[in-house]
C-alpha positions as CSV (number, residue, x, y, z in Angstrom):
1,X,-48.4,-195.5,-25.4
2,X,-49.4,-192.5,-27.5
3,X,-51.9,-194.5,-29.1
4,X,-53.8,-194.9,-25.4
5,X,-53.9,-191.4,-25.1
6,X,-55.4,-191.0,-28.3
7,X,-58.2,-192.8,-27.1
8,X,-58.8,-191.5,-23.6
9,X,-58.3,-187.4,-25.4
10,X,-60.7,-184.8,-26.2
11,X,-60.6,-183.5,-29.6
12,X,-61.3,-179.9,-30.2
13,X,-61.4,-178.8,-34.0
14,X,-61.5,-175.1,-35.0
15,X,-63.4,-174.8,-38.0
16,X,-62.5,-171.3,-39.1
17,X,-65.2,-169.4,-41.2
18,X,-63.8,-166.0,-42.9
19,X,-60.4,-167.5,-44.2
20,X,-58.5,-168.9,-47.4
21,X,-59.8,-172.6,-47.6
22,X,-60.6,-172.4,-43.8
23,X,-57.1,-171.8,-42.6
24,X,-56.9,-171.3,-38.8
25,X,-55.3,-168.1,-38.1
26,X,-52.4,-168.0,-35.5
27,X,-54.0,-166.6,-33.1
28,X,-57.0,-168.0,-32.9
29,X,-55.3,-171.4,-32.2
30,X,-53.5,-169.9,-29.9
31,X,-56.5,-168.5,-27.4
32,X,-58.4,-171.3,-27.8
33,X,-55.5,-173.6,-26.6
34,X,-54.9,-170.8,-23.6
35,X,-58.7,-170.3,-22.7
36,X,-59.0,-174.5,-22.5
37,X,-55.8,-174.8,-20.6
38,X,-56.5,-172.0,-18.2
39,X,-60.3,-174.0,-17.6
40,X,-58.2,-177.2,-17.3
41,X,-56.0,-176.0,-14.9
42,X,-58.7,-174.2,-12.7
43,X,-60.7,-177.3,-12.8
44,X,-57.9,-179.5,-11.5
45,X,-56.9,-176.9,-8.5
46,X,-60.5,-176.9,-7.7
47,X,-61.4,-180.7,-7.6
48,X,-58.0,-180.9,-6.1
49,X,-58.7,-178.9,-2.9
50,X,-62.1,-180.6,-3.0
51,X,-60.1,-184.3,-1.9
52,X,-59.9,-184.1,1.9
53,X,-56.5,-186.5,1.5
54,X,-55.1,-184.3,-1.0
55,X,-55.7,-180.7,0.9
56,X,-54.2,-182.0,4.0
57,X,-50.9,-183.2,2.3
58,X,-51.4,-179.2,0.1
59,X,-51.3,-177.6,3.8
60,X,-48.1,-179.3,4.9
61,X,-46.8,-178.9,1.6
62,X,-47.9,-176.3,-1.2
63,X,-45.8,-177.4,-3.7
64,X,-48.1,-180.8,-4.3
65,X,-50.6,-179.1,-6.1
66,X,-47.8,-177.7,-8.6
67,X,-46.7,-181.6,-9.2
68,X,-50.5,-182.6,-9.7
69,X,-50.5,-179.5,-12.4
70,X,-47.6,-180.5,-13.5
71,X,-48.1,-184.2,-14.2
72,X,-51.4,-183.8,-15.3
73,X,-50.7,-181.5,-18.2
74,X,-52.3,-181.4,-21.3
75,X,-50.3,-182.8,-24.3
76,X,-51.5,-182.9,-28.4
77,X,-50.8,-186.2,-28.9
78,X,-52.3,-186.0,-32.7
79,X,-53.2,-183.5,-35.1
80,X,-54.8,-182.5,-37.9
81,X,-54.3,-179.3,-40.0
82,X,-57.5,-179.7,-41.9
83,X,-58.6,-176.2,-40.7
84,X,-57.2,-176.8,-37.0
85,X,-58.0,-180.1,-34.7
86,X,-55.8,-180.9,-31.6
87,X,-56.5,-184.0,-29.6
88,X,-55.7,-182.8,-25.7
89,X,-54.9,-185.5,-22.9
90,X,-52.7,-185.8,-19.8
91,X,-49.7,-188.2,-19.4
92,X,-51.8,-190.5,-17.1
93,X,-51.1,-194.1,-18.5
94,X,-48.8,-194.8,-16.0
95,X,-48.3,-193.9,-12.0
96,X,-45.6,-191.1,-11.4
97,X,-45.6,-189.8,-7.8
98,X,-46.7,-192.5,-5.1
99,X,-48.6,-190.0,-2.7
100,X,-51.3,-191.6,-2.3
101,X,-50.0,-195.2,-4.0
102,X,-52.3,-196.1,-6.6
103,X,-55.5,-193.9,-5.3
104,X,-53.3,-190.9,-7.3
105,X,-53.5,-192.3,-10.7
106,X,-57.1,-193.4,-10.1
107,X,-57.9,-189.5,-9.3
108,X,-56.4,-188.5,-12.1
109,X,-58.1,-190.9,-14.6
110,X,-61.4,-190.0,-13.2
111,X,-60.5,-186.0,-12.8
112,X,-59.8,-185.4,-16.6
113,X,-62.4,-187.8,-17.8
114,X,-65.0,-185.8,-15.7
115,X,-63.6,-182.3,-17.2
116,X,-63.7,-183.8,-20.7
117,X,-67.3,-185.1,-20.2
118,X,-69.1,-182.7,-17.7
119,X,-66.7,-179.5,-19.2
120,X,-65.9,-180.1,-22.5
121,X,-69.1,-182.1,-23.8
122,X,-71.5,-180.4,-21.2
123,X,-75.3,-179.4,-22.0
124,X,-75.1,-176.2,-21.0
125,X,-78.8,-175.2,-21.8
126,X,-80.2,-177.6,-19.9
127,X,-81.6,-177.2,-16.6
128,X,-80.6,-180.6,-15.0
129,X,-76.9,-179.4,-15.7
130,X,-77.4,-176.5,-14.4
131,X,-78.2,-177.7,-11.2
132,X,-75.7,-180.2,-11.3
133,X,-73.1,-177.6,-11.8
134,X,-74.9,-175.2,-9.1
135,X,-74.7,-178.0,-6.2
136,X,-71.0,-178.9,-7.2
137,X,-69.7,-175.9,-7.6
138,X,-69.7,-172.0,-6.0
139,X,-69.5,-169.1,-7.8
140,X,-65.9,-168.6,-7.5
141,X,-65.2,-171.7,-9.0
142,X,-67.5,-171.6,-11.9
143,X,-66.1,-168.4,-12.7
144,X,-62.4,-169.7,-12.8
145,X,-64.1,-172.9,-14.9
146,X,-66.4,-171.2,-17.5
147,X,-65.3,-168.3,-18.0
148,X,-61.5,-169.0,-19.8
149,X,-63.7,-172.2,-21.3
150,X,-66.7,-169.9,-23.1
151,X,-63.7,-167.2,-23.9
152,X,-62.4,-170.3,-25.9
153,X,-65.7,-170.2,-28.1
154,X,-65.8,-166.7,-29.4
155,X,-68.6,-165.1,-30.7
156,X,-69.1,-167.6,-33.4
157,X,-68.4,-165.7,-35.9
158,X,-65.3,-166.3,-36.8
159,X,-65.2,-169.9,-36.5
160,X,-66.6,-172.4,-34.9
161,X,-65.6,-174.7,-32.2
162,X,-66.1,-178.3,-32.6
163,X,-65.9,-181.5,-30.1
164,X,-65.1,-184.5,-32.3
165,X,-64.8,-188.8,-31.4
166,X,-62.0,-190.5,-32.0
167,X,-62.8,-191.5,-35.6
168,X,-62.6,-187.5,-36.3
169,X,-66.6,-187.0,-36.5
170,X,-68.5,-184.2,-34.8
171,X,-69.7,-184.8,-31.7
172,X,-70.8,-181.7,-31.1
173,X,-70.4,-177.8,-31.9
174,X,-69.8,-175.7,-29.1
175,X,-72.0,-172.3,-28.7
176,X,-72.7,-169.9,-26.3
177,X,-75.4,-170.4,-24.1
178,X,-78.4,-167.7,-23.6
179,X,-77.9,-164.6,-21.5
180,X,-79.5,-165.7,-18.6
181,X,-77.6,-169.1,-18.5
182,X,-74.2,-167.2,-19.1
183,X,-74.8,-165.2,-16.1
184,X,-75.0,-168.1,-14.4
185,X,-71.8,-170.2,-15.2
186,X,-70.1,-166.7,-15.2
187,X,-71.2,-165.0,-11.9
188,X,-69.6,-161.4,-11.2
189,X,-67.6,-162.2,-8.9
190,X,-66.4,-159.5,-6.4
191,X,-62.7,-159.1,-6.6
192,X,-60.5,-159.6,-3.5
193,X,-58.9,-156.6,-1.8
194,X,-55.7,-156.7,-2.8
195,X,-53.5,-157.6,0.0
196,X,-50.5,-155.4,0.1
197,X,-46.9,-156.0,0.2
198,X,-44.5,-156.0,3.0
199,X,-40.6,-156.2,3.1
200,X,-38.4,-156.6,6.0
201,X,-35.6,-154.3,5.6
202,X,-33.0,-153.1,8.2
203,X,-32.8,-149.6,9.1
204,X,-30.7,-146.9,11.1
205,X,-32.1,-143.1,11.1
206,X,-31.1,-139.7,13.2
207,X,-33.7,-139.3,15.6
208,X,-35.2,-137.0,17.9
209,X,-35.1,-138.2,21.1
210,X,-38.2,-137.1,23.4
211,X,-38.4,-138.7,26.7
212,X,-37.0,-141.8,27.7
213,X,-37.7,-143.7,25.0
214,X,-37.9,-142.0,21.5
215,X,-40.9,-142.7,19.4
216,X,-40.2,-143.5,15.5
217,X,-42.7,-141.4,13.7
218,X,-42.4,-138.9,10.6
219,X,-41.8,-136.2,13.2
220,X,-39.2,-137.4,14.7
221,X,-36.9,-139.1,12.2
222,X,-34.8,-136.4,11.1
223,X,-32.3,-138.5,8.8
224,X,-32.5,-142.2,7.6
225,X,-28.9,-142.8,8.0
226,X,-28.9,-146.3,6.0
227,X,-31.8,-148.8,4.9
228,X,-31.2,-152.2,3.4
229,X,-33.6,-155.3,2.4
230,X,-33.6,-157.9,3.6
231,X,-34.5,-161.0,1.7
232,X,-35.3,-163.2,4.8
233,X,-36.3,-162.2,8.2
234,X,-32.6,-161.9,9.8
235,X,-33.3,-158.9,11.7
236,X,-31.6,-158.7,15.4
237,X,-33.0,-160.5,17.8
238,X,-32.2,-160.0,21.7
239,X,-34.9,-160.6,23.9
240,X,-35.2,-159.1,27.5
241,X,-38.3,-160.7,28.6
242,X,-39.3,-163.9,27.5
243,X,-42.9,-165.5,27.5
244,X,-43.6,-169.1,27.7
245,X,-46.3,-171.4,29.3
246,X,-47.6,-168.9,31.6
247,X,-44.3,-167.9,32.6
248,X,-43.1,-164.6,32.2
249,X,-39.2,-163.9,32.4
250,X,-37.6,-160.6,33.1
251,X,-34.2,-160.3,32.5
252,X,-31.4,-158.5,33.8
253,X,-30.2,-157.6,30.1
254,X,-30.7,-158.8,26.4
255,X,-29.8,-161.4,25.2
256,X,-27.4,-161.0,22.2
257,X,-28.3,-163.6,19.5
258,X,-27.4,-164.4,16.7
259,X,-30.3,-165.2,13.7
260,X,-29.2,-166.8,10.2
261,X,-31.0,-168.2,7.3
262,X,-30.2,-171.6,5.9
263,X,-31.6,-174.6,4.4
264,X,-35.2,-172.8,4.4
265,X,-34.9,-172.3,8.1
266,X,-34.6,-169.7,10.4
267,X,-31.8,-170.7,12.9
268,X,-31.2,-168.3,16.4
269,X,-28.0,-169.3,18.5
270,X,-27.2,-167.7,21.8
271,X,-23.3,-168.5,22.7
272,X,-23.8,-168.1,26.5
273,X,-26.8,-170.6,27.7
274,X,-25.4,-172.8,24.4
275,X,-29.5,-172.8,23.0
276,X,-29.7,-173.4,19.1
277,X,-33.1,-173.4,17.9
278,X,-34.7,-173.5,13.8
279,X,-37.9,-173.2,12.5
280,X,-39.6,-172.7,8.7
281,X,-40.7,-168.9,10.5
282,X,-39.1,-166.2,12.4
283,X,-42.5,-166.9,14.6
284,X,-41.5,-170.5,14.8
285,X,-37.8,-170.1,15.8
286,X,-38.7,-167.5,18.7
287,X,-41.1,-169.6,19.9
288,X,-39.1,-172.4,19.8
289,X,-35.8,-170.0,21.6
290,X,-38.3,-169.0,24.3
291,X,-39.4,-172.8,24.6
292,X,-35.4,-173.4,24.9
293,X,-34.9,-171.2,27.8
294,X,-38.3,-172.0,29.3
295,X,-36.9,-175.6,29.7
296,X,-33.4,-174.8,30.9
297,X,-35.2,-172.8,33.8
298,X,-37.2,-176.3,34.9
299,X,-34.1,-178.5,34.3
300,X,-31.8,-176.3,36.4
301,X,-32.8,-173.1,38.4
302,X,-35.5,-175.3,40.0
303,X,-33.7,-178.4,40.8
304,X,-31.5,-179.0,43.8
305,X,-27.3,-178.7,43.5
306,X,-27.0,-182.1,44.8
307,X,-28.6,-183.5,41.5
308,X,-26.9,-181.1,39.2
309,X,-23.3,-181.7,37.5
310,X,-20.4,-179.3,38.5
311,X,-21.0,-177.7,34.9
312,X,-25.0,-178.2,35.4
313,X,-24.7,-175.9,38.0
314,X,-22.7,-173.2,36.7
315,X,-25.5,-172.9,33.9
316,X,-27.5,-172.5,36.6
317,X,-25.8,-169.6,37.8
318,X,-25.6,-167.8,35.0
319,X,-29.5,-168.1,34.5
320,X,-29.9,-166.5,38.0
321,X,-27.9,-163.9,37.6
322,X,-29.4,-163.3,33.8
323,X,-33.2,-163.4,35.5
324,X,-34.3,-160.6,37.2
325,X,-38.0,-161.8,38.1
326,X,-40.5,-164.5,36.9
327,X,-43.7,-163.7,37.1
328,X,-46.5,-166.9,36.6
329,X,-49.5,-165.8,35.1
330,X,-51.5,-168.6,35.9
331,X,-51.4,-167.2,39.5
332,X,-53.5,-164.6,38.4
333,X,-55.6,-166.1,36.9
């Protein structure tokens, strides 16, 4: 098994200029290992999202891209301390996670023979790569490419970085290309505004009441009385108006619920009309608690006693009594 992966590998061999019988210092090994991987792995999360099959599965599930990573992950399956040469493949000899049955393992083959050919071996000088490279990929994506993979090169002055065949001979030595060239394989790329962080935490504070209804601002929070995090969304939820399908629901009072966190879903339970609803989100679960009610209002305020259960209509009742006006907005409309 090792031996295939010998075969299918790319060899990198740092041949280290300024040192005791061309010893490989530490470090170096170490940053040119990090710069490939980090190219390696930017390449795969970019090709990846690039397969329409793939990023459908990646928006149901983000966690696929992490097993692709994951079992596409370089290895050293030989080397060489002869100054410093590492032969770099992925585990992909055999089929391990039937996504896509046997279309997986033929992605993977081709992915990391194209990053060792079009990557690793690539004519970076020349202008019919260039445009190669400037069709198939933007400049966010060349950035996340070149830039760890000419990082792994240095300056070239303290040793050089050599591709080698499987019978150990140079292939070719890696080097910089010109300015002009660099620019392009290593655009500026403006960085992102940084999104900033929320929390969800719950709060009680002494506050100055003004009107009917106090407003929470700096001014008029006198006190913050006690303040917890919390690590899911689990804040109260008791709805006096609900909103669903053009219907608009006014109640009489809130409803007191009751909103837990378990199994990575949001679950909301309300004891009196017996509705339990889930969902991945707090959006999700509301919607799906207003949906609830939305249907129990068809099924029994708007249906006739004679076809209702003894128990079907006391449920109605209690909705009747709980809704204090429905307004339909499509009437408006």
């Amino acid at each position: 098994m090792i031996e295939k992966l010998k075969d299918i590998a790319f060899r990198i061999h740092i041949e280290s200029l300024k040192t005791v019988g061309h010893a490989t210092k530490i470090n170096t090994v170490i940053k040119v290992l990090s710069d490939i991987y980090k190219s390696y792995n930017n390449y795969l999360e970019i090709e990846f999202l690039k397969n329409d099959d793939f990023k459908n599965v990646y928006n149901t599930n983000k966690k696929i891209l992490d097993t692709i990573k994951e079992e596409l992950d370089l290895l050293i399956v030989d080397l060489n301390f002869n100054s410093f040469e590492a032969a770099l493949a992925p585990d992909i000899t055999e089929l391990q996670s039937p996504i896509f049955k046997d279309e997986v393992l033929e992605w993977k083959k081709e992915t990391f023979e194209n990053y060792k050919y079009l990557i690793i071996q690539g004519d970076f000088d020349n202008s019919n790569y260039l445009h190669k490279i400037a069709k198939k990929y933007n400049d966010e994506e060349r950035y996340k490419i070149y830039q760890p993979f000419f990082s792994s090169i240095g300056d070239g002055k303290e040793y050089k970085l050599n591709i080698k065949d499987k019978e150990h001979q140079i292939i070719k030595t890696i080097i910089q290309p010109e300015k002009t060239k660099i620019d392009f394989y290593i655009p500026k790329v403006t960085a992102e505004k940084e999104e900033p962080v929320y929390s969800t935490a719950q709060v009680f504070v002494k506050l100055r009441k003004e009107g009917d209804k106090p407003k929470l601002t700096k001014r008029t929070v006198k006190k913050i009385l006690y303040y917890e995090e919390l690590e899911h969304e689990t804040y109260p939820f008791k709805p006096d108006i609900i909103k669903c399908n053009d219907k608009i629901f006014v109640l009489n009072k809130k409803l007191e619920c009751q909103v837990d966190f378990e199994d990575d879903n949001y679950i909301i339970k309300n004891d009196e009309l017996d509705i339990i609803v889930w969902g991945q989100t707090r959006e999700e679960v509301e919607d799906a608690f207003e949906f609830s009610f939305y249907s129990l209002y068809l099924n029994y305020c708007l249906e006739i006693d004679d076809r209702l259960s003894d128990e079907a209509k006391e449920l109605k009742s209690k909705l009747n009594t709980i809704i204090k006006n429905v307004i339909d907005e499509a009437e408006k409309n």
